[in-house]
N, C-alpha and C positions, 0 to 999 in steps of 0.2 A: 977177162975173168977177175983179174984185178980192180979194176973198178967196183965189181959186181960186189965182190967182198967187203969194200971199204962201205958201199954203199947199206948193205943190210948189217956192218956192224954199229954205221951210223942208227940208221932205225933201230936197232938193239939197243945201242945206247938212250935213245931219244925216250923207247918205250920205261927204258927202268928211272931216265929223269921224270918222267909224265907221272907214274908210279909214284913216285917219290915223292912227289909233290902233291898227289892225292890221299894219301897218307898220312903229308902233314899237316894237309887244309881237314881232314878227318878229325885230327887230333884236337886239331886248335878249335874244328866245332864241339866237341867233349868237352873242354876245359871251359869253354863260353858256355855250353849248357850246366858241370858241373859249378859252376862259381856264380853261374845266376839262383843255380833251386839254395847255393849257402847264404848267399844275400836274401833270399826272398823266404826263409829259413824252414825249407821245406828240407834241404837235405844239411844236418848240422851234427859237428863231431857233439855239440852240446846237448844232446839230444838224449832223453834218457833220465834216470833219480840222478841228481847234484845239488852240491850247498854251492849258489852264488856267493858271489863277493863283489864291494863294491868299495871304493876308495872314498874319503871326500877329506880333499885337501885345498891349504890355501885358503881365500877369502870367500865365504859363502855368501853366496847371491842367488836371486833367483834363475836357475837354469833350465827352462822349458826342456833338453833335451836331457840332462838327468833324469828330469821327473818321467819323463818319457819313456827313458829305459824303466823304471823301478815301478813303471805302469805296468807294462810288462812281463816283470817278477813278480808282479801279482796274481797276473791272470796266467802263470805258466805254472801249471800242475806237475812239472818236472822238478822243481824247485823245491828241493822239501827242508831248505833251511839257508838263513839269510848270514854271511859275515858285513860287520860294516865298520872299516876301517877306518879310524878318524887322523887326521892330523892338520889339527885347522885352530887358528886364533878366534873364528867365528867369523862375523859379517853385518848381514843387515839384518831385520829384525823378521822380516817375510820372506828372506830367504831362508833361514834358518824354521821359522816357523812353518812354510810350506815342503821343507823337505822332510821335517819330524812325521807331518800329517804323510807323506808319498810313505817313507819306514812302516809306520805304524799299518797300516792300512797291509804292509804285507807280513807283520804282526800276529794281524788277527787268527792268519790260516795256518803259522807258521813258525819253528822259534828262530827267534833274529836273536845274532848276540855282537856285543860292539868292543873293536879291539883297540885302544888309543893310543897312537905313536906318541911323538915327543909332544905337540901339542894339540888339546884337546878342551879348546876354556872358550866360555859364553856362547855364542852359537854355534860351536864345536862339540861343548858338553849339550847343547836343545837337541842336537843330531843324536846323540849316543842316548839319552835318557828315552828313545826311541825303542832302543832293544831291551830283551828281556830278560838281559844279564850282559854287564859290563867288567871288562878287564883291562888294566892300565899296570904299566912298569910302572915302579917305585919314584922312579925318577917323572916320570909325565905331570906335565902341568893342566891343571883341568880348575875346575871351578869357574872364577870369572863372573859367577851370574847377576847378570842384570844390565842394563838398557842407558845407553847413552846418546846424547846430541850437541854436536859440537858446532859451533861459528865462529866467527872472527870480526873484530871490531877496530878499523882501519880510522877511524877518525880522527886520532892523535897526529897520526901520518899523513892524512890527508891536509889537516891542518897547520902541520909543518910546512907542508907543500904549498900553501894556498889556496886550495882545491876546495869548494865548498859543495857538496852534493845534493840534488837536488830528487828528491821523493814526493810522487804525488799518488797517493792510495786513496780505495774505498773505505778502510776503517784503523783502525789504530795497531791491530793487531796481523794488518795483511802483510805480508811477508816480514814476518818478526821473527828471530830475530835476521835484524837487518846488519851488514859488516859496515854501512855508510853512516849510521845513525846512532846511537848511546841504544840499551837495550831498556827500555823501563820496564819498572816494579811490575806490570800489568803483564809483559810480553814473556817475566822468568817466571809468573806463576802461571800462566797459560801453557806452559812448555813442562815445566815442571808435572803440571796435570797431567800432560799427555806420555809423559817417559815413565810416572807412577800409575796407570794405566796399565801398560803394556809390562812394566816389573811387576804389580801383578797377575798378569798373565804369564810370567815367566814362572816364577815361585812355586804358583799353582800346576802346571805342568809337572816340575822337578815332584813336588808333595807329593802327585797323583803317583806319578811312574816310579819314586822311588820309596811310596808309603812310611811317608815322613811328616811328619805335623807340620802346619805349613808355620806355625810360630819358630819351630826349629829351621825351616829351610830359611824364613825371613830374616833368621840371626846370622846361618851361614853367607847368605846371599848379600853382604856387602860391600863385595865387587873385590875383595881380595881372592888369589887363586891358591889352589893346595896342591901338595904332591899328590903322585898314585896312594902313599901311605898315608897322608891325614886324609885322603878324599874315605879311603876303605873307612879308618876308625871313624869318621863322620855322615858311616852311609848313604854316602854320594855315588860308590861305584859297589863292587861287591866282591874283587879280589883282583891280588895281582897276578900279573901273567902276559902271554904275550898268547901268539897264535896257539901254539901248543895247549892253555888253558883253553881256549875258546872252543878249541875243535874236541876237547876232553868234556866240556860243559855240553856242548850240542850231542852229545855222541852218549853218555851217561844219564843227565839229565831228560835231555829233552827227546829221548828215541829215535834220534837220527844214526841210518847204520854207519858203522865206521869205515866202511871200505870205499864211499861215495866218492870223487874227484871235488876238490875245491876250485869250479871254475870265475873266473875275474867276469864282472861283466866290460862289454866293448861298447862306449858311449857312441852312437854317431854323431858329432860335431859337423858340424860345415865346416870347410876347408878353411875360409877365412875367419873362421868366431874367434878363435885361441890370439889372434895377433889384436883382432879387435877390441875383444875382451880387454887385453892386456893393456892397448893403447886409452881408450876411450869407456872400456867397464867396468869388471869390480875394481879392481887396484887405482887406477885412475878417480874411479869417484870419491875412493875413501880417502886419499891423499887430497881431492880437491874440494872447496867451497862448496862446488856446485853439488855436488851428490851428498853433500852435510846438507842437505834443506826435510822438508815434512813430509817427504817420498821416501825417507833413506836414513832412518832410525836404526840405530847401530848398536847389534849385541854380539862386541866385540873385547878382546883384550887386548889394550895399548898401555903396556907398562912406559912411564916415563921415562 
């Protein structure tokens, strides 16, 4: 009889561990199926009227999967108002310019307003001239505008060295300037064309978005940078303030109700871009030779 007992309290046991484990394997499929419908963003706490937000900091380049996200905030009719937080030196000249065009474009449907940390100059300010009202602390550096190209010219050194280099091109002006070669007259007004080019295109931007004559922007625009306070009195930005103005502007201004959530947007990166980037992309090019060439035109601030 004793056996009999041990043995049906064994099966008691066995059924409430079998249980127990059906339960959990229940659970763990709920949580597989709830975390796939928020990845696949059929079931999302984002869901609903909200003002996005969106960072851009650091060295602006071109980022496919930025733009990716802010594609997005275009076409999501939940969105009914954009923050775009700046704190960036600027970058390259396509980076900057193709993320203005991704802002804009959610613009159109929408008011976007841009809030600038400590730094917000050259294609930091092409980002924010984006939105439809800009606020900057006193203190924030912004301005910068205009378009740079830098090389190096090693031939002093090389010929210290004994080192004589040897170039053989289809025309005078292919890969000029050259760091192994003297730069001649022909190769600094070729380049010079191409950097007053694209500062015209910069200028005109600011004029357009900030309804500013572009003889006046031309005057501001030579590459020194100003506070939050001179950028206001030089109608570069349109008041100072921090979040608090921005979300006061969207909310009085522009009809956005006040009780909305300010959600961040969530970029998705590949796992490996951020170390790669860092090794080998933006930062890496603009400290190296190689990313200073006609691919990688720079409207950036590099105080001496």
């Amino acid at each position: 009889m004793a056996l009999d007992a041990d043995i049906l309290l064994d099966r008691r046991r066995l059924k409430k561990s079998i249980l127990r484990w059906r339960v959990l394997a229940l659970l763990a499929v709920v949580v597989a199926i709830v975390v796939g419908l928020y990845q696949s963003g059929l079931l999302s706490s984002d869901s609903g009227p909200r003002i996005a937000e969106v960072t851009i900091e650091g060295v602006i380049t071109e980022d496919p999967w930025l733009l990716a996200t802010l594609e997005e905030v275009e076409h999501d009719d939940d969105v009914v108002g954009l923050i775009v937080h700046v704190n960036s030196p600027g970058g390259t000249m396509v980076g900057g310019e193709s993320l203005f065009e991704a802002l804009r474009r959610i613009g159109e449907t929408r008011p976007v307003v841009a809030e600038m940390g400590t730094v917000a100059a050259s294609g930091g300010y092409m980002a924010a001239i984006a939105a439809d009202h800009i606020v900057a602390r006193r203190g924030t550096i912004t301005g910068s505008i205009g378009v740079i190209f830098q090389s190096m010219n090693f031939t002093g050194t090389l010929e210290k060295l004994g080192i004589e280099p040897l170039t053989v091109k289809s025309g005078p002006l292919k890969a000029a300037p050259n760091p192994f070669e003297e730069t001649s007259d022909e190769a600094r007004d070729a380049m010079q064309g191409l950097i007053a080019d694209m500062f015209d295109v910069f200028t005109g931007m600011v004029a357009e978005r900030r309804n500013l004559d572009l003889a006046v922007v031309q005057r501001l625009a030579d590459g020194r940078v100003y506070t939050g306070q001179q950028a206001v009195a030089n109608g570069l930005i349109d008041e100072i303030g921090g979040r608090r103005e921005a979300l006061r502007w969207l909310h009085d201004e522009a009809g956005v109700a006040p009780d909305l959530d300010v959600v961040p947007l969530e970029i998705n990166y590949p796992e490996d871009s951020l170390l790669d980037a860092f090794i080998s992309g933006s930062l890496g090019k603009i400290l190296s030779s190689e990313g200073l060439k006609l691919d990688g035109l720079l409207t950036v601030w590099q105080p001496e």
